[in-house]
N, C-alpha and C positions, 0 to 999 in steps of 0.2 A: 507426494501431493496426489489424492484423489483424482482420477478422471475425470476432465470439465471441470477443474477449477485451475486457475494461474496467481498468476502475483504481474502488478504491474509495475513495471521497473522503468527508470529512467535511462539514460544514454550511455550512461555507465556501467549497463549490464547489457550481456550478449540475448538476442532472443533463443528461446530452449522451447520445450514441450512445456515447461513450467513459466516460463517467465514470457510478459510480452514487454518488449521495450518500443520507444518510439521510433519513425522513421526518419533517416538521418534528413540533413534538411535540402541539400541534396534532392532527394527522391519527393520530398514533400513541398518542394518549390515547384515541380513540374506537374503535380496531380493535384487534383482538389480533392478529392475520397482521402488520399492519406497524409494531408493537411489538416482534414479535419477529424481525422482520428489522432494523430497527436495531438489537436485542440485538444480533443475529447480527451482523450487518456491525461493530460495535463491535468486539464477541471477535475479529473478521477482524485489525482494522484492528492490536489490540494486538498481535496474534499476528508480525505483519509487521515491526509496530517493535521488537519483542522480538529478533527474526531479525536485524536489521541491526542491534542492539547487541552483539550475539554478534560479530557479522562485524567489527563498527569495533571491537573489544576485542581481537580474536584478529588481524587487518589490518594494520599500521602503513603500510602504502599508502593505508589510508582516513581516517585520524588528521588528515587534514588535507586542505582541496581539491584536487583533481585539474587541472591546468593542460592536459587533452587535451581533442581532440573528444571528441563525447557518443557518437559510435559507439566509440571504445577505452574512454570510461569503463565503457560496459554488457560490453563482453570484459571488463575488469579485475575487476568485478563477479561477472558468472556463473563468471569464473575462480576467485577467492575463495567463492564460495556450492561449487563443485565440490571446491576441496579442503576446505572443512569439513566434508563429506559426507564 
């Protein structure tokens, strides 16, 4: 993963250098700042998977797994994200 970029993960995944997950709840009952970043990263996370429902509905390339490397799948991807733009 490039410098200054992450992937935002949900509760199920450890935080890393790479990955930011949310604050247990725990910790986000007693603070408002990290309350409202797991709002935030929530809204993120819906916002994303909303985006690749569009894509896998409008795609019939996506309809089903891709049997390529993972460097063509991410072309095939950003290619699709570009013409739905």
């Amino acid at each position: 993963m490039p410098c200054g970029f992450w992937i935002a993960g949900d509760a199920a995944y450890s935080c890393s250098d790479c990955v930011i997950g949310p604050y247990s709840d725990v910790e986000a009952r007693n603070d408002r700042r990290k309350d409202n970043f797991n709002w935030s990263q929530s809204q993120l996370r819906i916002r994303i998977e909303m985006a690749f429902g569009k894509l896998v509905g409008r795609f019939g390339v996506l309809w089903k797994p891709m049997s390529i490397s993972y460097d063509r799948a991410a072309i095939v991807a950003m290619a699709c994200a570009k013409l739905h733009n």
